[in-house]
KELOFI-532467 format. One record per residue (C-alpha): x, z, y; residue number from 1; residue in one letter. Coordinates in Angstrom, 2 decimals. Each point is the difference from the previous one (the first is absolute). Layout:
N
+---------+---------+---------+-----+------+
!    east !      up !   north ! pos ! code !
+---------+---------+---------+-----+------+
!       X !       Z !       Y ! NUM !    a !
...
+---------+---------+---------+-----+------+
END
This chain:
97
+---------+---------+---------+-----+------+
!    east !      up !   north ! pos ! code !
+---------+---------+---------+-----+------+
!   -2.55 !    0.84 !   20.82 !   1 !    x !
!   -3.08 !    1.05 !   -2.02 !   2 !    x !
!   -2.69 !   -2.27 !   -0.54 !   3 !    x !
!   -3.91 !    1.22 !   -1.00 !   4 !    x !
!   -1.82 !   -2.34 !   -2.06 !   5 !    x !
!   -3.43 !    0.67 !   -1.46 !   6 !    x !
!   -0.28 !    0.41 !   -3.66 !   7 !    x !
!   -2.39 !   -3.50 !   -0.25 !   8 !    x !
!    2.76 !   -1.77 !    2.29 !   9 !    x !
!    3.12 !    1.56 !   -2.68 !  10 !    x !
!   -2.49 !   -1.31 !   -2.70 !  11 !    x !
!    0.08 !   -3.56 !    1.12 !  12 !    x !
!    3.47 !   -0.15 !    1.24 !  13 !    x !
!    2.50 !    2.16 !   -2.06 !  14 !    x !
!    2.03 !   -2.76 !   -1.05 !  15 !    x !
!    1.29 !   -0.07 !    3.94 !  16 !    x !
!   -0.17 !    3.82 !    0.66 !  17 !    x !
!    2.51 !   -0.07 !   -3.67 !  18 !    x !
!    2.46 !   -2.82 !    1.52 !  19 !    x !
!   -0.06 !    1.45 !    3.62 !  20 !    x !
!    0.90 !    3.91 !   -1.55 !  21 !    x !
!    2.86 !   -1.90 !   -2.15 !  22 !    x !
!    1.24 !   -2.52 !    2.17 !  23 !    x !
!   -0.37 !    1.76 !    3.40 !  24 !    x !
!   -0.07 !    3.02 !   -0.07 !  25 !    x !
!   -3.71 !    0.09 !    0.84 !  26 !    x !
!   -1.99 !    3.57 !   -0.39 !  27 !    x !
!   -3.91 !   -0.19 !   -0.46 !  28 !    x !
!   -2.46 !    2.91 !    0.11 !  29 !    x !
!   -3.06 !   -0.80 !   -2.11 !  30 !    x !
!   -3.43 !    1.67 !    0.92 !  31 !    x !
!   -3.17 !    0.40 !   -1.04 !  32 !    x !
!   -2.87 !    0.80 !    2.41 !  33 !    x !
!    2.42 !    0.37 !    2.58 !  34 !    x !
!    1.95 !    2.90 !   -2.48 !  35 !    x !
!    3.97 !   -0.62 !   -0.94 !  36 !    x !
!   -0.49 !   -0.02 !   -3.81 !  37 !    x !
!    3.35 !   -2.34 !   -0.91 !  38 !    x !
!    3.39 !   -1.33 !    1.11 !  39 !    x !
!    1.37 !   -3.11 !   -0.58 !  40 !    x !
!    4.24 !    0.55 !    0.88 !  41 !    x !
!    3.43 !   -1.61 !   -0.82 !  42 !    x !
!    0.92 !    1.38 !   -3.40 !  43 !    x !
!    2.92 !    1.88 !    0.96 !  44 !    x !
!   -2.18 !    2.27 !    2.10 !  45 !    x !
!   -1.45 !    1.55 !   -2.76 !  46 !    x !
!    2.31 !    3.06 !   -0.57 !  47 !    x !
!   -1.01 !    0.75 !   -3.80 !  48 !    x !
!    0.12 !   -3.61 !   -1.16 !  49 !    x !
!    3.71 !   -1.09 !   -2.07 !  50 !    x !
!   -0.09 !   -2.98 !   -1.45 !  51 !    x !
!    2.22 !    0.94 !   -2.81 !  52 !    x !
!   -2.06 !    2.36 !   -1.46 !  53 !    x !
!   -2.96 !   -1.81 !    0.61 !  54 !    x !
!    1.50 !   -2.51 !   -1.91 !  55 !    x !
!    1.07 !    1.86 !   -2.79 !  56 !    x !
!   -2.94 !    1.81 !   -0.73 !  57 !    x !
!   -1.62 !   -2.98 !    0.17 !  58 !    x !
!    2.53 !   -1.46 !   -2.75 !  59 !    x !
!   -0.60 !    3.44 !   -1.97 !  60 !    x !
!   -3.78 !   -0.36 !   -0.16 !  61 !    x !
!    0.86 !   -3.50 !   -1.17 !  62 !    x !
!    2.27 !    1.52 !   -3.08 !  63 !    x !
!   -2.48 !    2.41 !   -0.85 !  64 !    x !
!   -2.66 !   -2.30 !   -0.62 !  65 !    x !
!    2.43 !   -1.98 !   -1.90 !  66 !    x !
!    0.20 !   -2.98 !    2.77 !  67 !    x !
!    3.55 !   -0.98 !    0.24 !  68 !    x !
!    0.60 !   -3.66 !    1.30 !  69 !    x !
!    3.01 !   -1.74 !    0.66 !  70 !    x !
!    3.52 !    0.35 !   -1.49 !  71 !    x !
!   -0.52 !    3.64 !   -0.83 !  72 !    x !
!    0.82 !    1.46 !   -3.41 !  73 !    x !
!   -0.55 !    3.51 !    1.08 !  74 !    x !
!   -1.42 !    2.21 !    2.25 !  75 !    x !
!    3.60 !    0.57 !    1.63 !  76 !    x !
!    0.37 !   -3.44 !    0.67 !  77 !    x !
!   -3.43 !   -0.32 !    1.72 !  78 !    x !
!    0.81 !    3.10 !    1.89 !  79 !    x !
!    3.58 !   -1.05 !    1.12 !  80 !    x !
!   -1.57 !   -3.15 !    1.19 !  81 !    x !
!   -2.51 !    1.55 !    2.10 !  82 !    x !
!    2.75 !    2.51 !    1.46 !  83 !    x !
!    2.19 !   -3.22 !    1.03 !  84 !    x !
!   -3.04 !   -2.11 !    1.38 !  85 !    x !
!   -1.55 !    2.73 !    1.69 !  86 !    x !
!    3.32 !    0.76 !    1.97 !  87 !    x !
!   -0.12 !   -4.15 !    1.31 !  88 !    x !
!   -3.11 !    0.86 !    1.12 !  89 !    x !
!    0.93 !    3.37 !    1.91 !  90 !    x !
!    3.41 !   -1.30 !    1.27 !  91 !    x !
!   -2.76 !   -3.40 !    1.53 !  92 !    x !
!   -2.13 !    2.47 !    1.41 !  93 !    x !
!    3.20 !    2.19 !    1.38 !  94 !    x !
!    0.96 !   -3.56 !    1.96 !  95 !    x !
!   -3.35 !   -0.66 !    1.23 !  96 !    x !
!   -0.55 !    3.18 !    2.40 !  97 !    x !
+---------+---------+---------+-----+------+
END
C-alpha cells in the first residue's frame, strides 16, 4: 500500500520511511502543498538502478582521481572486486523479493 507523507513530516522522519521501504516493503509518496513531488520505494522497484554498475562506476571515479584503498595494486583488481561484491549484493537483493 502507498503511504502520503508531507515533505516537513519526510523531513523529520526519514530514518523510518528508509527502514520501513527496506525492511517492509513500505512505499511512500512525498508531497508538497498537497503536490506528489517524490517517492520513497523498496530498491528493487526502481527499474534503471543495478547495483553492479553503480558500484563500479563508483570504483572508476575512485581510480580516476587516483583513490584506490584496500589491497588493490591496480585498477583491475579494484574493478574485479567490485564485480564480485556487487554480485553478493544483487544475488541478497534477488532472495529478498
Amino acid at each position: 500500500m502507498v503511504k502520503t507523507v508531507t515533505a516537513l513530516q519526510a523531513r523529520h522522519n526519514l530514518g523510518e520511511l528508509l527502514e520501513g521501504a527496506f525492511h517492509r516493503g513500505d512505499q511512500f509518496v512525498i508531497e508538497r502543498a498537497g503536490k506528489p513531488m517524490a517517492a520513497v520505494v523498496p530498491l528493487h522497484m526502481v527499474p534503471d538502478y543495478d547495483p553492479i554498475k553503480a558500484g563500479i562506476a563508483e570504483g572508476l571515479e575512485d581510480v580516476r582521481a587516483g583513490r584506490i584503498y584496500g589491497p588493490y595494486t591496480s585498477a583491475k583488481d579494484l574493478v574485479r572486486s567490485l564485480r564480485r561484491n556487487a554480485a553478493k549484493v544483487k544475488a541478497k537483493q534477488v532472495k529478498r523479493r
